[in-house]
C-alpha positions in Angstrom: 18.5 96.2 1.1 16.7 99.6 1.6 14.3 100.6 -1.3 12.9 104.3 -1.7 9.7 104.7 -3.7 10.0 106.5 -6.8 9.2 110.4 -6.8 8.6 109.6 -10.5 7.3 107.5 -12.2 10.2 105.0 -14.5 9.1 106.7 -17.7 9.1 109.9 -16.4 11.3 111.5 -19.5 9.3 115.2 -20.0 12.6 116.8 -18.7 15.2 114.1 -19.5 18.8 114.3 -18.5 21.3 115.6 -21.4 24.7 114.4 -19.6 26.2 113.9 -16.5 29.1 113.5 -14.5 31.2 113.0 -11.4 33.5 115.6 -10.2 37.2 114.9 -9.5 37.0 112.4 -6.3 34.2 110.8 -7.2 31.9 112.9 -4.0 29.7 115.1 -6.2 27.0 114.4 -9.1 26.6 117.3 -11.6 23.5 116.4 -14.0 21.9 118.5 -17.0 18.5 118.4 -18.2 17.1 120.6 -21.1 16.0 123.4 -18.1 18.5 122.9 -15.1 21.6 121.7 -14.2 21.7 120.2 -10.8 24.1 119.3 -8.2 23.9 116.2 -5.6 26.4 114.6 -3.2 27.3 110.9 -3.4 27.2 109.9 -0.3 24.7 109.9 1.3 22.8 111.0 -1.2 21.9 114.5 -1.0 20.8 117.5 -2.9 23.3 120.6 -3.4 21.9 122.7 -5.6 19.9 123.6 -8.5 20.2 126.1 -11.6 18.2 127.1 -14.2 19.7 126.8 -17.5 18.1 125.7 -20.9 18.8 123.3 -23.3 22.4 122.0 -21.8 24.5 119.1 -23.5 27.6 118.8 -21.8 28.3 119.4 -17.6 31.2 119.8 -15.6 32.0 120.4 -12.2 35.2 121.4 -10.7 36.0 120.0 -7.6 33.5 121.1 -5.1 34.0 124.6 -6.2 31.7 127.1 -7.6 32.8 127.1 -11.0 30.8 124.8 -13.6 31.6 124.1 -17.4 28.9 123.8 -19.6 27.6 123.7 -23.4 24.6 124.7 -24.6 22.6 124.3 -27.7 25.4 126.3 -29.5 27.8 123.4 -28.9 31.0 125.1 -30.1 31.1 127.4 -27.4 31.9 126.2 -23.8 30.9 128.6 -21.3 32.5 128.9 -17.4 29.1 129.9 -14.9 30.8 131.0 -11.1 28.0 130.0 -9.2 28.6 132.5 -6.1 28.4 135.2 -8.9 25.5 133.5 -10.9 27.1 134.4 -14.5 29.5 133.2 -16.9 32.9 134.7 -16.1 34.3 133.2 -19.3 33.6 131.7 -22.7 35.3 129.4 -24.7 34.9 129.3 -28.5 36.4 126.3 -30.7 35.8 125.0 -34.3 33.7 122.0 -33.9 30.7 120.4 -31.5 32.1 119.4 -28.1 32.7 116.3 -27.5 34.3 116.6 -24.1 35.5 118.6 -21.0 37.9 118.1 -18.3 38.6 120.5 -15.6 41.6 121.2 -13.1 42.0 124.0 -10.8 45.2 124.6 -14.0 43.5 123.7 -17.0 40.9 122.9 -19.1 40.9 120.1 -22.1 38.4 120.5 -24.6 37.8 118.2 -27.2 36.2 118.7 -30.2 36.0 117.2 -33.7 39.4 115.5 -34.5 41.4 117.4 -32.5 42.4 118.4 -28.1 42.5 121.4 -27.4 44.1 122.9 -23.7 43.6 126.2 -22.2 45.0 128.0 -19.5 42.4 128.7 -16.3 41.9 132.3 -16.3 39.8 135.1 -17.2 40.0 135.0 -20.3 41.1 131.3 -21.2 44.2 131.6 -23.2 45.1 128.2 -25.3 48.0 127.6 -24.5 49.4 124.4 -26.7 49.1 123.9 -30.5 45.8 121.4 -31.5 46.7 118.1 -30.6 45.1 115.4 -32.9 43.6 112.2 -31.5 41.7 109.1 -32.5 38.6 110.3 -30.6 39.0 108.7 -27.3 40.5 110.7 -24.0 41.0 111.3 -20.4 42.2 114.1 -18.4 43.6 113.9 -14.4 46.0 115.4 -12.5 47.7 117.1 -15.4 47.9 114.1 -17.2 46.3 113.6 -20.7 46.0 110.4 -22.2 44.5 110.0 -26.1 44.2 107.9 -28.7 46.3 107.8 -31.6 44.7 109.2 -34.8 46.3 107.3 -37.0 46.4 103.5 -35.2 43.0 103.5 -32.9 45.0 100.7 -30.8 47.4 103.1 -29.3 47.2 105.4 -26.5 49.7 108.7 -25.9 50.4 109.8 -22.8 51.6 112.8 -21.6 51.9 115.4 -18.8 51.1 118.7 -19.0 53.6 121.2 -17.2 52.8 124.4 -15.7 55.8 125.7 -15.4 59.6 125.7 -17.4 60.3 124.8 -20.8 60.8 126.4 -23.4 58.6 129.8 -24.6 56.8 130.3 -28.3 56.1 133.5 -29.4 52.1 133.5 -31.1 50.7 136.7 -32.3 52.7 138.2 -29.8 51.6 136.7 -26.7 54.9 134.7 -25.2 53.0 131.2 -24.2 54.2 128.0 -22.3 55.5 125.0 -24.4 53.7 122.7 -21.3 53.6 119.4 -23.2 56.3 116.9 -21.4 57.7 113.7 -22.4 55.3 111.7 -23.7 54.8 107.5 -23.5 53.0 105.5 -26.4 51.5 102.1 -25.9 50.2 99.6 -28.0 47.1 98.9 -25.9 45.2 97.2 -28.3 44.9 95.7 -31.7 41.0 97.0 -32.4 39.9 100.8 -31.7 40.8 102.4 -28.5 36.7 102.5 -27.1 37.6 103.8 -23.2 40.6 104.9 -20.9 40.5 105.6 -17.4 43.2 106.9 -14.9 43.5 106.0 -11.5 43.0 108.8 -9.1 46.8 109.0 -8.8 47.7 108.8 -12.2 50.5 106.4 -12.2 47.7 103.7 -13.9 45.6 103.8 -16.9 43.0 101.1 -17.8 42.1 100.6 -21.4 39.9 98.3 -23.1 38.5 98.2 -27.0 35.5 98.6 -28.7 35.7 94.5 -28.8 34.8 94.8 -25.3 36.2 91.1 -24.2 39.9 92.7 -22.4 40.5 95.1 -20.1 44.8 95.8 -20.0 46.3 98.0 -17.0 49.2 99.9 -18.0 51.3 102.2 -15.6 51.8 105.6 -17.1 55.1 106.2 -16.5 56.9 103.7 -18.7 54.1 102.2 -20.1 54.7 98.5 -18.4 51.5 96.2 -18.5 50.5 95.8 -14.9 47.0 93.1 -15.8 45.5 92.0 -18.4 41.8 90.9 -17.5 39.3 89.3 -19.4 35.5 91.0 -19.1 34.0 87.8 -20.7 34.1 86.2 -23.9 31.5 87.4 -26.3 32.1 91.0 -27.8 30.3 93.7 -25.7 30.3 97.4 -25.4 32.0 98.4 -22.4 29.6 101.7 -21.0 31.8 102.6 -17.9 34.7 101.7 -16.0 35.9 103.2 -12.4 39.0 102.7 -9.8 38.4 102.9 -6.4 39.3 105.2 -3.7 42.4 103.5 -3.5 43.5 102.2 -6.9 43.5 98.4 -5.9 39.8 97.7 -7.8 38.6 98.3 -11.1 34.9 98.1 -11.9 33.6 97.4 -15.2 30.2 97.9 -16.7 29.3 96.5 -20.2 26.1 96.6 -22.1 25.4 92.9 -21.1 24.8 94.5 -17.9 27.2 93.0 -15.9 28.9 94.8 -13.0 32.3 93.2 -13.2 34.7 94.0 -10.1 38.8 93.3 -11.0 41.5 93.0 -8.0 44.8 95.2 -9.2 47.2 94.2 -6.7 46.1 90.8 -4.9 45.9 88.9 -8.2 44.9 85.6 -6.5 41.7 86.9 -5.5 40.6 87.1 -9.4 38.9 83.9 -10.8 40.8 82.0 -13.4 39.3 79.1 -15.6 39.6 75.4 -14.3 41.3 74.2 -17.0 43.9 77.2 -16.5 46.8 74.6 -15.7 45.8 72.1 -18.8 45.4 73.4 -21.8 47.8 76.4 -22.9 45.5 78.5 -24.6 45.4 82.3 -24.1 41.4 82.0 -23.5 42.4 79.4 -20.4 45.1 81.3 -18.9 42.3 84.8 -18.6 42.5 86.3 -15.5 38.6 86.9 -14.9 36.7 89.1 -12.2 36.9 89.1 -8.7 33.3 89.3 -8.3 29.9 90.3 -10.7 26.6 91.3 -10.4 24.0 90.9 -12.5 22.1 94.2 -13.3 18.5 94.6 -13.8 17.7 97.4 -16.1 14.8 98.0 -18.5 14.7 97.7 -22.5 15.0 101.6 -22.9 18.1 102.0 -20.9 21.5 103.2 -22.7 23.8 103.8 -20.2 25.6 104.1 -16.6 28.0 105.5 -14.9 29.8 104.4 -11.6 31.5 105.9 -8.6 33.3 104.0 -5.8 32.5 105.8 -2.5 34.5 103.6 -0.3 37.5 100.7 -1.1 34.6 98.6 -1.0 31.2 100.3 -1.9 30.5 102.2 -5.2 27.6 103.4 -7.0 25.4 103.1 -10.2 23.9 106.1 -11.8 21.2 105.6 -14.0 19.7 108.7 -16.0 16.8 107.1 -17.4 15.4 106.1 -14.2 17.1 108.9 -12.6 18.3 106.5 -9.6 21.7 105.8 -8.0 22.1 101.8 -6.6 24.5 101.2 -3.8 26.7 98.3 -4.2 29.6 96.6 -1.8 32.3 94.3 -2.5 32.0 91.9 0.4 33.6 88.5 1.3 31.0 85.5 2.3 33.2 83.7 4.6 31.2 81.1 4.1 30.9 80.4 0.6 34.6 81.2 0.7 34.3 83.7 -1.9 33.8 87.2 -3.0 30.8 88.9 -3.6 28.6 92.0 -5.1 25.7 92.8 -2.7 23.2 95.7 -3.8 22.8 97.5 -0.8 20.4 100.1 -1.7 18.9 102.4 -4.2 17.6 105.7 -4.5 15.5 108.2 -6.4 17.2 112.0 -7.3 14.4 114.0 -7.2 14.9 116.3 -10.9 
């Protein structure tokens, strides 16, 4: 394991990060602090770029482009900065805080109080569907939106958004696109919809509850549950969860501060109980995690994020600390069983 000094010290917080974010594959870290926003790559871990910018509370990055969403301390107004021209080229004003963003080279989703909103990409943004209500929970990739339901938290929509045909509404006399297609609804859950996360191909969504104790894989074209894993017994919130490169993993972080790594396709691979095959009880039959790792975090941390780099290594992102641990998935042919091997950690120099 390689370990990098600190540039800072642990409880270093004098500029602390606001949010942060991967962009769309997973190869860029955008972070915002109350002066800057700054960029890094991944892997290895690298330094892009830096801009000066007070008192942000939401980041986005698009791609590894030059555009950048961002909120400032006026949260209802999201505002689009083109890097190469070092400006806004476009401003976004809604009726509530933002709660979040998600960017295509299409589209933007904004959500914002009890409602989704989706706007065109352009100079100026034009919204372009009516408000769409939600229970508070979303996720936004490759034109397809999946949300809550607002009126039974257990329940997920999902549906595609279509940039071209269908039928035409006439508002204040700007002809728009009617772009919402078919949609699928699920009964993911019988608690609160707490997190959903697509695959990078979309054809998967994962879901678990503010219980915390299952994680359930759904495909999003019918709806058809794929796996239904079990994180761990006791109730837990779940801070992250991540596919990797290639769909066939799912990690999972809780705030018991467990790194959990789940095998989509190879199902054997996952640990069942030993009393699986005598006694027929739902707990027993669990299909547990591949592997796990125990984290070692402070008192004062709140959160993570993660990011697979590989189909076998991923990251940890720690604001706090302002560090980013190195992890692989690896097979000990010895002990005959998988493993999670910290491989290294490193400082980002805010």
């Amino acid at each position: 394991m390689i370990t990098r000094n600190p540039i800072v010290p642990e409880n270093h917080v004098s500029n602390p990060v606001t949010d942060y974010e991967f962009n769309q594959d997973q190869s860029c870290l955008i972070l915002s602090t109350l002066k800057s926003f700054e960029i890094y790559n991944v892997h290895p871990v690298a330094h892009i770029m830096s801009q000066e910018m007070r008192h942000l509370s939401k980041v986005r990055m698009l791609h590894r482009t030059n555009y950048v969403a961002f909120v400032t301390g006026v949260k209802e107004v999201v505002h689009i900065w083109d890097d190469v021209k070092k400006q806004d080229v476009s401003r976004i004003k809604v009726d509530a805080p933002v709660k979040d963003l998600f960017l295509s080279r299409e589209f933007i989703v904004v959500s914002y109080g009890d409602v989704i909103s989706v706007f065109k990409f352009g100079n100026p943004w034009k919204r372009i569907t009516d408000d769409i209500r939600f229970g508070g929970v979303c996720e936004f990739s490759n034109g397809l939106l999946v949300y809550s339901n607002e009126f039974n938290l257990g329940q997920i929509h999902i549906t595609k958004l279509q940039s071209s045909g269908g039928a035409t509404t006439q508002d204040q006399g700007v002809q728009q696109k009617a772009i919402l297609g078919k949609g699928v609804l699920i009964k993911a859950h019988t608690n609160p919809i707490k997190m959903v996360r697509l695959n990078r191909k979309s054809d998967m969504v994962a879901t678990c509850s503010q219980d915390g104790t299952i994680i359930r894989v759904f495909k999003t074209e019918d709806g058809v549950l794929v796996r239904e894993f079990r994180r761990g017994l006791d109730r837990a919130d779940v801070v992250d969860m991540k596919w990797s490169t290639d769909g066939s993993k799912l990690a999972v972080v809780s705030d018991k501060w467990t790194l959990h790594v789940f095998e989509i396709f190879n199902d054997q691979d996952n640990k069942r109980h030993a009393l699986k095959g005598w006694i027929n009880m739902k707990y027993f039959q669990s299909e547990w995690s591949l592997c796990n790792f125990k984290l070692s975090v402070d008192k004062h941390v709140r959160g993570c994020k993660i990011a697979w780099i590989s189909e076998s290594s991923l990251v940890v992102v720690w604001p706090h600390t302002r560090m980013i641990e190195t992890f692989k998935v690896v097979f000990d042919d010895e002990m005959e069983r998988w493993l999670v091997q910290m491989d290294q950690r490193e400082q980002l120099m805010i």
